[in-house]
N, CA, C and O of each residue as an XYZ file, in Angstrom:
800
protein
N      71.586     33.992    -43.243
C      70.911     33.157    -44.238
C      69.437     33.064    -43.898
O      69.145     32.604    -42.794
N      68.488     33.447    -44.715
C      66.829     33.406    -44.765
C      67.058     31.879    -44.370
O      67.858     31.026    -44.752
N      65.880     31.899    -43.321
C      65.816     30.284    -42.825
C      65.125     29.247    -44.059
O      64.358     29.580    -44.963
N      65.549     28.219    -43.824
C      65.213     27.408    -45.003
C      63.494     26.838    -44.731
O      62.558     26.598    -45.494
N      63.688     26.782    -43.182
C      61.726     26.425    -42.767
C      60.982     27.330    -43.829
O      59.896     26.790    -44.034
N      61.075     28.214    -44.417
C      60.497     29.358    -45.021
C      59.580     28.792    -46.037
O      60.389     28.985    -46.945
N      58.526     28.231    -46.681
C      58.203     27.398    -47.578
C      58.375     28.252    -48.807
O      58.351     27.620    -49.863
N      58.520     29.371    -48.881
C      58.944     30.142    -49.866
C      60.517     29.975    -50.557
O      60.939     29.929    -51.713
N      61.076     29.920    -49.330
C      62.782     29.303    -49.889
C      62.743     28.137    -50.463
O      63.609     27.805    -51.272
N      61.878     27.466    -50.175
C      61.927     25.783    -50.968
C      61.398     26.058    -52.240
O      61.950     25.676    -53.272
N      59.707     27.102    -52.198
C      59.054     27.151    -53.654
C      60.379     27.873    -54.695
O      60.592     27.453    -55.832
N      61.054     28.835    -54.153
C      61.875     29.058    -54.926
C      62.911     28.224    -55.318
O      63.471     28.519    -56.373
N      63.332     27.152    -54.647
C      64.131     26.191    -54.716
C      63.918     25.335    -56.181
O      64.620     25.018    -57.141
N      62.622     25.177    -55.778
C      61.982     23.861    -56.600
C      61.920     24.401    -58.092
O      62.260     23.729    -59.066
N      61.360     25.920    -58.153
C      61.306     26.429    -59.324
C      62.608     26.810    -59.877
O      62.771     26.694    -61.092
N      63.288     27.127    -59.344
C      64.634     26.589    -60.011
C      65.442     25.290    -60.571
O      66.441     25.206    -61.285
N      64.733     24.461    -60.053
C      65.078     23.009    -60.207
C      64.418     22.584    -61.654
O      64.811     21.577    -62.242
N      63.892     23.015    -61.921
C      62.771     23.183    -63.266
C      63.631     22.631    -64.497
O      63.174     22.407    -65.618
N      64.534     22.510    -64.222
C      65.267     22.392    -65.339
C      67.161     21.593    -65.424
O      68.205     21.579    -66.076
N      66.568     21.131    -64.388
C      67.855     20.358    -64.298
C      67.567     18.819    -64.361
O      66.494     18.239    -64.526
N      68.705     18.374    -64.200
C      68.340     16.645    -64.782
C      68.290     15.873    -63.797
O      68.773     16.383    -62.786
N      67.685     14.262    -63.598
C      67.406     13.757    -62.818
C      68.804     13.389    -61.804
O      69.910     13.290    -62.334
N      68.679     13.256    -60.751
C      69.796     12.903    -59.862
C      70.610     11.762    -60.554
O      70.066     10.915    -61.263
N      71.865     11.797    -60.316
C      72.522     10.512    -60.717
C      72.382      9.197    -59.198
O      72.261      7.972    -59.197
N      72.464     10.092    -58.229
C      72.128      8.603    -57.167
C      70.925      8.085    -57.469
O      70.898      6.889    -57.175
N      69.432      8.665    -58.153
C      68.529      8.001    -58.010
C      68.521      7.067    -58.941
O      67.869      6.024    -58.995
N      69.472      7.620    -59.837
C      69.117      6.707    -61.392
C      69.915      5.288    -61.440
O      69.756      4.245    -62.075
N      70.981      5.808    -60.332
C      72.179      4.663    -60.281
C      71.323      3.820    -58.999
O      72.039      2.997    -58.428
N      69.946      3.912    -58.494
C      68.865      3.183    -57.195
C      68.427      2.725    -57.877
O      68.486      1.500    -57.767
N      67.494      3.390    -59.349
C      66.775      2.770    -59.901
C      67.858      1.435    -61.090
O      67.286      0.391    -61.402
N      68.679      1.575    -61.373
C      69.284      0.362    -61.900
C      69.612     -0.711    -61.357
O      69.580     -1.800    -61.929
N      70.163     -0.414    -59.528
C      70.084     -1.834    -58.662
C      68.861     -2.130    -58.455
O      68.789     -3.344    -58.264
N      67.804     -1.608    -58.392
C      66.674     -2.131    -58.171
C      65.961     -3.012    -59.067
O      65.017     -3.706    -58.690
N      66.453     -2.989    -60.389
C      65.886     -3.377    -61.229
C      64.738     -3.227    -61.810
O      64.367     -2.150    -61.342
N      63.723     -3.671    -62.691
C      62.879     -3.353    -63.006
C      61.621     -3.068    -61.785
O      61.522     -3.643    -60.701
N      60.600     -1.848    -62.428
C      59.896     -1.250    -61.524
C      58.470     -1.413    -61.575
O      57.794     -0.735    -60.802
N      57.767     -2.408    -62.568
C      56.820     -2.964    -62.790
C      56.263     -3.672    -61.670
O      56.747     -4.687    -61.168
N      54.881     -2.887    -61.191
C      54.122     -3.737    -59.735
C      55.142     -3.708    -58.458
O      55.241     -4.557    -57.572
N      55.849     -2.528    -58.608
C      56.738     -2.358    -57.253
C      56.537     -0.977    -56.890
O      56.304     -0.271    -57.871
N      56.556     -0.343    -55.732
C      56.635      0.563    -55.191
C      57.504      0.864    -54.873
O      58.285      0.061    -54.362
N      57.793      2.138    -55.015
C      59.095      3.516    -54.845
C      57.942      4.503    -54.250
O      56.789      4.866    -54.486
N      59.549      4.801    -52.854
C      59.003      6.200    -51.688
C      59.776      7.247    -52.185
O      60.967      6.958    -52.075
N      59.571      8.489    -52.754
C      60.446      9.817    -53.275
C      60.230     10.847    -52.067
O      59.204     11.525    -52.045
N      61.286     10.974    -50.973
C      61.058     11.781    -49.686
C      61.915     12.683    -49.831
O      63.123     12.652    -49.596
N      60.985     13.858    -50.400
C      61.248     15.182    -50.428
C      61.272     15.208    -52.218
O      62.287     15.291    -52.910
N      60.048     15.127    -52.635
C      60.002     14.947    -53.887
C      60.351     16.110    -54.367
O      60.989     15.970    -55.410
N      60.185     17.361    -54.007
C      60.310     18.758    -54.894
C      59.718     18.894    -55.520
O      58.492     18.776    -55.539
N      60.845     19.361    -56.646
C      60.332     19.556    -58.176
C      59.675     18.393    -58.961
O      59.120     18.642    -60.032
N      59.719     17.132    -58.468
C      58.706     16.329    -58.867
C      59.479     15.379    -60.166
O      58.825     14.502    -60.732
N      61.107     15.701    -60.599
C      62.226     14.756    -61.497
C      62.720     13.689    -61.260
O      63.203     12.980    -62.143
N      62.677     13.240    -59.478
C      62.812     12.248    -59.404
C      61.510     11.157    -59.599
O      61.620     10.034    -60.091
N      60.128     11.834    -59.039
C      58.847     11.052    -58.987
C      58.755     11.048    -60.642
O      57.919     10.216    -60.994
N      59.330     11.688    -61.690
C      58.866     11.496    -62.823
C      59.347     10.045    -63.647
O      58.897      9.318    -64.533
N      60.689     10.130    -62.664
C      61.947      9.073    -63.249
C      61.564      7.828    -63.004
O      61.886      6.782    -63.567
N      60.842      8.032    -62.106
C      60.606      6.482    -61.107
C      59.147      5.997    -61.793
O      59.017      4.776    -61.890
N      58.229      6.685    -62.195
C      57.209      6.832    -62.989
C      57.185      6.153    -64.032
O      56.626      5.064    -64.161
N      57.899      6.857    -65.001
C      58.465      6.689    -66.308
C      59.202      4.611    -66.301
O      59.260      3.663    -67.085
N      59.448      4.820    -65.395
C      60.555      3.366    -65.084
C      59.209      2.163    -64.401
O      59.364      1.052    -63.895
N      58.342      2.703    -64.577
C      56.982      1.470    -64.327
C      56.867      1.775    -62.842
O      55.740      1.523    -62.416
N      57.627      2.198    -62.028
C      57.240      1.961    -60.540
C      55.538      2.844    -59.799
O      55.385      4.066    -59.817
N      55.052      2.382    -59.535
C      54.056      2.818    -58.236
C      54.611      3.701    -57.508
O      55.726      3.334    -57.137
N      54.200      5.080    -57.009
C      55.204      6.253    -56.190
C      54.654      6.669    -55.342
O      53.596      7.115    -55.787
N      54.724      6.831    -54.191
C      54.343      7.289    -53.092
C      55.625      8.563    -53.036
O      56.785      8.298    -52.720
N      55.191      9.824    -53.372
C      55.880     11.237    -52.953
C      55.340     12.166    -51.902
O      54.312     12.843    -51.881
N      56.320     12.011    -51.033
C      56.110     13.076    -49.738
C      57.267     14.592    -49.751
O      58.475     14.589    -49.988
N      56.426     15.711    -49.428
C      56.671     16.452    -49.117
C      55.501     17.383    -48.600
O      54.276     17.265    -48.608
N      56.369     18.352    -48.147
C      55.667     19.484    -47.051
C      55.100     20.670    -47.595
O      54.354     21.396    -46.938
N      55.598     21.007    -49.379
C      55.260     22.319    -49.071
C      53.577     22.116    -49.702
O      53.235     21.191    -50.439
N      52.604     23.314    -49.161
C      51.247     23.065    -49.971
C      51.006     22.445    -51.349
O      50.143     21.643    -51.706
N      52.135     23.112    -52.124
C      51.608     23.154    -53.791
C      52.271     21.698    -54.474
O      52.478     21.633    -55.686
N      52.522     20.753    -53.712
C      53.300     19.528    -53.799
C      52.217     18.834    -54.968
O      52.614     18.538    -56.095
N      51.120     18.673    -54.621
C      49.823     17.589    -55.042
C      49.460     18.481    -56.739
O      49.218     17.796    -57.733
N      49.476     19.558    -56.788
C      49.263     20.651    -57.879
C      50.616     20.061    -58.701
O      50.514     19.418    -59.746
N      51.497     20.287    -58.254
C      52.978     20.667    -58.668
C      52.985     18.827    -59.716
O      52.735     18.545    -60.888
N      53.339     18.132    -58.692
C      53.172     16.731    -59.041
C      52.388     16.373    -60.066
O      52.794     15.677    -60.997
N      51.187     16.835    -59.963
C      49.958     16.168    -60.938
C      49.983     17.066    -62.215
O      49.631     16.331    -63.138
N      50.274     18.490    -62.756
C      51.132     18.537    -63.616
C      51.902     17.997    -64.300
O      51.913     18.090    -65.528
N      52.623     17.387    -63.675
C      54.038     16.771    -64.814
C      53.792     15.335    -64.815
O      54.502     14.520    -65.404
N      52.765     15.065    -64.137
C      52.913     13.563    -64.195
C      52.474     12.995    -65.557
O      51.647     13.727    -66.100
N      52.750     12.053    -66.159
C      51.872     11.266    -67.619
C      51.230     10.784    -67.488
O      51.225      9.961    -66.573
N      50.041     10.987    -68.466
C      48.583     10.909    -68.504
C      47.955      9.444    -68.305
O      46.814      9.052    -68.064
N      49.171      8.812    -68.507
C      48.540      7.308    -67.963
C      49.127      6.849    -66.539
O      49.346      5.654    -66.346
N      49.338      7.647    -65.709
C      50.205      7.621    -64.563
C      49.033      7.376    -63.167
O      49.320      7.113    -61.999
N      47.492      7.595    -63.867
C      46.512      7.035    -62.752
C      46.425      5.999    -62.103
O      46.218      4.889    -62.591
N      46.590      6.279    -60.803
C      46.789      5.054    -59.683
C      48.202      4.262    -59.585
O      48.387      3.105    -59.208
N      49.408      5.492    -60.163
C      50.387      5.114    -60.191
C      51.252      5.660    -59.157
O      52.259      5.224    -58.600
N      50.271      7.238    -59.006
C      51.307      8.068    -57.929
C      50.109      8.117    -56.694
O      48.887      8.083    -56.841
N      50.843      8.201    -55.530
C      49.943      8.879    -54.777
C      50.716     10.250    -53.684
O      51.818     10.701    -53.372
N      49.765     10.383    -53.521
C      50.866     12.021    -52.507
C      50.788     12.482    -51.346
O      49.688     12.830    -50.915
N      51.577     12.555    -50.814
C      51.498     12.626    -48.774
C      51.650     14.253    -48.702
O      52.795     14.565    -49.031
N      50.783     15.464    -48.347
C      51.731     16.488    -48.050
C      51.764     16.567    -46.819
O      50.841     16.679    -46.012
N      53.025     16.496    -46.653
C      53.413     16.427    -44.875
C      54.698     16.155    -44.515
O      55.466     15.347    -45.039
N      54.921     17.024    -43.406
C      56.135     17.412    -42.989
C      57.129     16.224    -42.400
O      56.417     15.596    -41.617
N      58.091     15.790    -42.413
C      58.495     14.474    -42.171
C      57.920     14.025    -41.116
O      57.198     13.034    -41.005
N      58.422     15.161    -39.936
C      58.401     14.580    -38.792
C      56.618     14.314    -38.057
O      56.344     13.778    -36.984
N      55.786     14.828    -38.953
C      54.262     14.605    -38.520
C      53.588     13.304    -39.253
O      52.466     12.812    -39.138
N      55.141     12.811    -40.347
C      54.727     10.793    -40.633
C      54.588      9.930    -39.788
O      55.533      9.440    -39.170
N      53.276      9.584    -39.621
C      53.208      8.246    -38.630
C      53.012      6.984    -39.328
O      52.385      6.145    -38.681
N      53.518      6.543    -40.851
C      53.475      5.186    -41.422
C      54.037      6.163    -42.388
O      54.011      7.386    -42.523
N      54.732      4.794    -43.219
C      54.861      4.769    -45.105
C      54.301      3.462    -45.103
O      54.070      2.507    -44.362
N      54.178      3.898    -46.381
C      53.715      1.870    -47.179
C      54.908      1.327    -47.883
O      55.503      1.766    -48.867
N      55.093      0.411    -47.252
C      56.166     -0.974    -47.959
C      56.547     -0.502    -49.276
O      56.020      0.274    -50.073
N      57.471     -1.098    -49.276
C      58.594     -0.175    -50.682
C      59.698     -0.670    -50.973
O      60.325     -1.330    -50.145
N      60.176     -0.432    -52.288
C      61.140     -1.611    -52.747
C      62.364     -0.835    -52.941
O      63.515     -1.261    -52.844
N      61.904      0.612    -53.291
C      62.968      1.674    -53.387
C      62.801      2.743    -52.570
O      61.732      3.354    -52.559
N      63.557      2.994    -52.004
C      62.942      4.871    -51.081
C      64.342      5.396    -51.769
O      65.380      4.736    -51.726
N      64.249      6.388    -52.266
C      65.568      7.933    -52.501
C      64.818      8.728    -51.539
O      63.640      8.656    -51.187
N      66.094      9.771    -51.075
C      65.773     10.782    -50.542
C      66.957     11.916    -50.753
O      68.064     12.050    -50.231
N      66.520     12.373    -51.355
C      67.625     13.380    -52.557
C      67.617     14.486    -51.288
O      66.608     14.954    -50.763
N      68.789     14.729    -50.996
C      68.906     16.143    -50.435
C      67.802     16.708    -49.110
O      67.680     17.878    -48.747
N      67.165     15.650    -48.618
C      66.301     16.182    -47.661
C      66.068     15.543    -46.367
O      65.261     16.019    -45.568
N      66.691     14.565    -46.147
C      66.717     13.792    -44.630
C      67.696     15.030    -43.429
O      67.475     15.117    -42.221
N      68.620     15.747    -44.115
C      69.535     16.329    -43.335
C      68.644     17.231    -42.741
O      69.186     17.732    -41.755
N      67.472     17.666    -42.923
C      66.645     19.095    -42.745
C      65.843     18.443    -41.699
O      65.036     19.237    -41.216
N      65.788     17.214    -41.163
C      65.182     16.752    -40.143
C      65.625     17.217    -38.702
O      66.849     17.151    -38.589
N      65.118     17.574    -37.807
C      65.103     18.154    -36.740
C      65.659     16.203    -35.713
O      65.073     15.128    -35.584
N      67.130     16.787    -35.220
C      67.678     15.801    -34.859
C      67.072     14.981    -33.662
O      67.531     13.929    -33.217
N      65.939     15.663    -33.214
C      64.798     14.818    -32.322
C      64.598     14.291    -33.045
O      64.720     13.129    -32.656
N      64.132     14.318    -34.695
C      63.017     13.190    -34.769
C      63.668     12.187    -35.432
O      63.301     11.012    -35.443
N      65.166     12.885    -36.294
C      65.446     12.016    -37.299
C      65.506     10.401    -36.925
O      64.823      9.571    -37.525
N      66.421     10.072    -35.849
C      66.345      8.625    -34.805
C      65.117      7.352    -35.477
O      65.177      6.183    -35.860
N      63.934      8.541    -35.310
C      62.917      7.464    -35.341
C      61.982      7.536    -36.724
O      61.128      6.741    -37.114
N      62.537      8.987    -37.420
C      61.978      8.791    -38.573
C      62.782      7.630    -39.564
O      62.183      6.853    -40.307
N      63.865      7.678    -39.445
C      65.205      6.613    -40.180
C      64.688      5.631    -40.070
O      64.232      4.957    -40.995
N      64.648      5.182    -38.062
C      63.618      3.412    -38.412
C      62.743      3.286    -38.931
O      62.438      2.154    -39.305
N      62.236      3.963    -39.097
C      60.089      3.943    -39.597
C      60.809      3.633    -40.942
O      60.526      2.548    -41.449
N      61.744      4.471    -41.628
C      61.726      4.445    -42.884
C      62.519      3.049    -43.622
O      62.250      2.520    -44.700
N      63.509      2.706    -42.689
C      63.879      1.182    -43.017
C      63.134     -0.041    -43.007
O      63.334     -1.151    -43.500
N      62.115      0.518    -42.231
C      60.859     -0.530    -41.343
C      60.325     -1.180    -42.352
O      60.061     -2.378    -42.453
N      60.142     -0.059    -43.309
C      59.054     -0.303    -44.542
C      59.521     -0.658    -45.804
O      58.852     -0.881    -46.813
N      60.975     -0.697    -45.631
C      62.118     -1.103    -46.928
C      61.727     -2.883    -47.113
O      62.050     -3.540    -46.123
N      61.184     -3.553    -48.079
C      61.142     -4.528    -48.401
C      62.457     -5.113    -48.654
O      63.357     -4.286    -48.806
N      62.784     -6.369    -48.737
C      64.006     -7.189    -48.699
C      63.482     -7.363    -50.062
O      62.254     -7.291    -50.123
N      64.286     -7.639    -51.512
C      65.986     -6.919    -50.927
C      65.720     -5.482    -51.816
O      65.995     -5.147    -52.969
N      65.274     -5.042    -51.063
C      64.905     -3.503    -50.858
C      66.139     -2.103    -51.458
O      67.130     -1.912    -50.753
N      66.003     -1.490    -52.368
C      67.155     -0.126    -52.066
C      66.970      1.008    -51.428
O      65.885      1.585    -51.499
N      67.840      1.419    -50.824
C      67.246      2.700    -50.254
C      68.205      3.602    -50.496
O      69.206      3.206    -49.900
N      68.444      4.667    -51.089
C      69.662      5.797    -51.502
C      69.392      7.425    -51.207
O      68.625      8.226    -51.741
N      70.296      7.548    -50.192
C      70.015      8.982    -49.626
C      71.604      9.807    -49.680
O      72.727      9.335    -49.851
N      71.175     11.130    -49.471
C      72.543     12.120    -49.038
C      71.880     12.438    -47.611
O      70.804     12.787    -47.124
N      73.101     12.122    -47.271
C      73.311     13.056    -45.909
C      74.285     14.512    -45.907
O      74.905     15.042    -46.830
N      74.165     14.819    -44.767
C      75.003     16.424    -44.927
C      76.365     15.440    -43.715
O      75.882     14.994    -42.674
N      77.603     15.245    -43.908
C      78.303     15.123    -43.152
C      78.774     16.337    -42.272
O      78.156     17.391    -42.419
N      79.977     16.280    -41.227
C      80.236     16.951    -39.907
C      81.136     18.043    -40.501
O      81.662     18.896    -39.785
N      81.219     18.016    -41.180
C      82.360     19.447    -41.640
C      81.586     20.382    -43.361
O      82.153     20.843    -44.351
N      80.505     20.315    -43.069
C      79.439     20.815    -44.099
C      79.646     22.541    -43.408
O      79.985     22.670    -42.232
N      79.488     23.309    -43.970
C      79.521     24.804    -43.280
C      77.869     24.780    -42.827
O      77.547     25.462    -41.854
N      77.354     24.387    -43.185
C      75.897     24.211    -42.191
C      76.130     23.370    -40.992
O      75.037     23.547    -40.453
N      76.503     22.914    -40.528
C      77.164     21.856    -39.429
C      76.784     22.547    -38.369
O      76.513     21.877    -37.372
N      76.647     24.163    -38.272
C      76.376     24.514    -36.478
C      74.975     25.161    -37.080
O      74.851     26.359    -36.827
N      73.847     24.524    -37.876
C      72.382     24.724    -37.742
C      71.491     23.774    -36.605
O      70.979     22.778    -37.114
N      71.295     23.924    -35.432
C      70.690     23.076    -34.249
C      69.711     22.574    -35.293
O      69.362     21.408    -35.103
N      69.285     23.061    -36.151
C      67.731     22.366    -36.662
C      67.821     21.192    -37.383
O      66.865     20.507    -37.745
N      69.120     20.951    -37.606
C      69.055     19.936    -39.148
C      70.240     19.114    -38.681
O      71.073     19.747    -38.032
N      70.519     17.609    -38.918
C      70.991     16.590    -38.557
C      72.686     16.229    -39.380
O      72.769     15.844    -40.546
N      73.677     16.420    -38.632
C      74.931     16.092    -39.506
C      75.312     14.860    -38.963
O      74.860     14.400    -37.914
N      76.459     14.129    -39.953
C      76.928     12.986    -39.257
C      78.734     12.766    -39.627
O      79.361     13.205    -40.591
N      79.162     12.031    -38.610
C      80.229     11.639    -39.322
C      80.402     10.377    -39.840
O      79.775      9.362    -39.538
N      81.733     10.567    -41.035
C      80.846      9.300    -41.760
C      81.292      7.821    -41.284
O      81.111      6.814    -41.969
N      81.991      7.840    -39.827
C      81.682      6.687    -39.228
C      79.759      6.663    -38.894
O      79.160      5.618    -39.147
N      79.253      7.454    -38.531
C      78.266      7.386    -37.917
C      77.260      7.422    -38.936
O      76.129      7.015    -38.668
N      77.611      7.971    -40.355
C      76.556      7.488    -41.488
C      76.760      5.906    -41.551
O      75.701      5.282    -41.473
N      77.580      5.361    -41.639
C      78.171      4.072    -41.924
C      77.090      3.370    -41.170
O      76.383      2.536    -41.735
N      76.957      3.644    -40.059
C      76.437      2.890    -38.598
C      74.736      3.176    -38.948
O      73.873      2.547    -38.335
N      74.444      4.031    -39.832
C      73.029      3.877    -39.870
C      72.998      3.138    -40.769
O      72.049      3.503    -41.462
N      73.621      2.007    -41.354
C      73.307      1.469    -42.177
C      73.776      0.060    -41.816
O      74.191     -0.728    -42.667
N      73.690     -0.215    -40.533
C      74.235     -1.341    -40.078
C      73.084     -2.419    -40.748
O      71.940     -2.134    -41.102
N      73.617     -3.467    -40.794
C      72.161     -4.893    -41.074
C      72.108     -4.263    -42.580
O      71.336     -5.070    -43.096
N      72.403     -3.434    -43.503
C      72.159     -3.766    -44.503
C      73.604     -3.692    -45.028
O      74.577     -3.500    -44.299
N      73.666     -3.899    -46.656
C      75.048     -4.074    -47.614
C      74.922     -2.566    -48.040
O      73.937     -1.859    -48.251
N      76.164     -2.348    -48.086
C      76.795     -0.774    -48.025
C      77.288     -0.917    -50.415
O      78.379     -0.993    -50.981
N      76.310     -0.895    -50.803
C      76.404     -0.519    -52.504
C      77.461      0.581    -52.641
O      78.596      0.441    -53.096
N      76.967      1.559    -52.228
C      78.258      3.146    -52.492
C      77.795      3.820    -51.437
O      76.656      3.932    -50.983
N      79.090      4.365    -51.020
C      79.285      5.378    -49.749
C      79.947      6.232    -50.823
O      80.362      5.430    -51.660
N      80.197      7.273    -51.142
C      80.751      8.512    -51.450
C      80.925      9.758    -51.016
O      79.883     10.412    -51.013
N      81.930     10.346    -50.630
C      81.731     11.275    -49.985
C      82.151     12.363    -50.700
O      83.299     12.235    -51.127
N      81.457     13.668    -51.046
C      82.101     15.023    -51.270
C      82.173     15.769    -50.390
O      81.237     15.895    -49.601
N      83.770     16.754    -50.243
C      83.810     17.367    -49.064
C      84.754     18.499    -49.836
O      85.959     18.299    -49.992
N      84.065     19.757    -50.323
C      85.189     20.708    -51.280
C      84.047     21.745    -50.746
O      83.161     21.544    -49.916
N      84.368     22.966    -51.523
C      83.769     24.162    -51.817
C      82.847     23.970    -52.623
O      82.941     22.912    -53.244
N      81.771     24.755    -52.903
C      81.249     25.069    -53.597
C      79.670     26.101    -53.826
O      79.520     27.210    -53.314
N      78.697     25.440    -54.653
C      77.587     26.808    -54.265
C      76.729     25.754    -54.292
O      76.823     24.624    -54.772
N      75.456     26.605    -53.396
C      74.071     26.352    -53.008
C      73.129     27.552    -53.894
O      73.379     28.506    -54.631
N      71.825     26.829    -53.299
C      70.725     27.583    -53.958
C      70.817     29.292    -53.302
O      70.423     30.373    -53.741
N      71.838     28.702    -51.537
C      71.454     30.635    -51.412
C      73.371     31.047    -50.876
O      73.924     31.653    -49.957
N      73.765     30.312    -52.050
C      75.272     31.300    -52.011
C      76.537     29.715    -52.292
O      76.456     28.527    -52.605
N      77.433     30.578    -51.982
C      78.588     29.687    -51.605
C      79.029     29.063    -50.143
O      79.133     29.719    -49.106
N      79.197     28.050    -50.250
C      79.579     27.667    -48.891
C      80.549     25.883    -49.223
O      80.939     25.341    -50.257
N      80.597     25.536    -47.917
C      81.508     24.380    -48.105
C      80.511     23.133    -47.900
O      79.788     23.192    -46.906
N      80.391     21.915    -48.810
C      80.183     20.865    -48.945
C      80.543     19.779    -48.225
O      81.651     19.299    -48.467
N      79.799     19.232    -47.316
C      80.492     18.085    -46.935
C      78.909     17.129    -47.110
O      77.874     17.372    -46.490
N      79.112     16.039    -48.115
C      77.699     15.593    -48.719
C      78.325     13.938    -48.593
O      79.532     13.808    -48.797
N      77.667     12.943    -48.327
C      77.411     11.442    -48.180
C      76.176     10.860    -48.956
O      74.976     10.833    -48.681
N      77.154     10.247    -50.388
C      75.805      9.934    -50.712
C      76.042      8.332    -50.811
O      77.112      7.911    -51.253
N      75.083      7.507    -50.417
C      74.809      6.603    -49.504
C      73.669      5.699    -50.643
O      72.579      6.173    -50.966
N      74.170      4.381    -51.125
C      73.090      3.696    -51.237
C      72.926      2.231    -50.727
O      74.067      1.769    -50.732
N      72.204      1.443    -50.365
C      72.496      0.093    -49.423
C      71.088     -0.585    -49.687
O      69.987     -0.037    -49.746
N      71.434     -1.994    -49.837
C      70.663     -3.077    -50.256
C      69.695     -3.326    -48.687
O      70.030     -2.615    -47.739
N      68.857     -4.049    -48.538
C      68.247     -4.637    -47.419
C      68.389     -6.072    -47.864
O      67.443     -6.463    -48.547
N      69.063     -6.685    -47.706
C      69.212     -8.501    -48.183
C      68.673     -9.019    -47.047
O      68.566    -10.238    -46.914
């Protein structure tokens, strides 16, 4: 498998994404959260830029991070024309974040698992750090029986141990998929946690 570090595997990623619809975990974040007027939302691992549009569109303030160059281009494209001083844009690789700004919502669609299991530990606190009470935060993880599971680079869990990163807050939906199916570079087996939890 072409390594995924490749920023080319992601640009191709993203441009495929072009056309698909907004996540259902983010949309089912943005409804516990409630209205998004004068609140800030973190989109980590924005991509294709559908979730930062959703959260946009829904009144929120957006802070979108990602790594690859064409993030700030990509973003400011699709964004709506009255969206000034609504978004702002980090490009940068998780693990070279040394702050976020306070936030009422963070999603992180499909991209915490790609964290290099040195850093994830302390990127997770940083990122709860900054979760405002009563805060949402809704992510996938890759659970322990994912056919990616023996990549040293990228972080699996079991889902006792997803559970446990979510200690001190209220557990909204745990879901787990664990079947067959396909990826952007083939078929392989699924084992996905998708995870959303209050900060009360």
């Amino acid at each position: 498998m072409e390594s995924l570090a490749d920023s080319k595997v992601w640009a191709d990623y993203n441009a495929a994404q072009a056309t698909r619809t907004v996540r259902p975990l983010c949309l089912e974040a943005i409804a516990l959260a409630g209205p998004g007027t004068g609140r800030r939302a973190i989109d980590l691992g924005c991509g294709a830029g559908k979730e930062t549009l959703a959260l946009l569109n829904g009144g929120w303030r957006v802070h979108a991070v990602d790594s690859l160059p064409d993030t700030r281009e990509r973003l400011l494209g699709i964004a709506p024309a009255d969206s000034d001083g609504q978004l702002s844009i980090e490009v940068r690789a998780f693990q070279d974040l040394r702050a976020l700004p306070a936030a009422d919502l963070i999603f992180a669609g499909y991209s915490l698992p790609f964290i290099h299991p040195d850093h994830f530990g302390s990127f997770w606190r940083m990122m709860l750090d900054v979760l405002r009470r009563p805060g949402i935060v809704a992510v996938n993880l890759f659970g322990d029986r994912d056919s990616w599971a023996d990549v040293p680079e990228w972080n699996f869990h079991t889902e006792a141990e997803a559970r446990q990163l979510f200690d001190g807050l209220e557990i909204l939906k745990f879901e787990v998929y664990d079947d067959d199916g396909q990826s952007f570079r083939g078929a392989k087996h699924w084992h996905i946690l998708d995870v959303i939890a209050r900060k009360s």
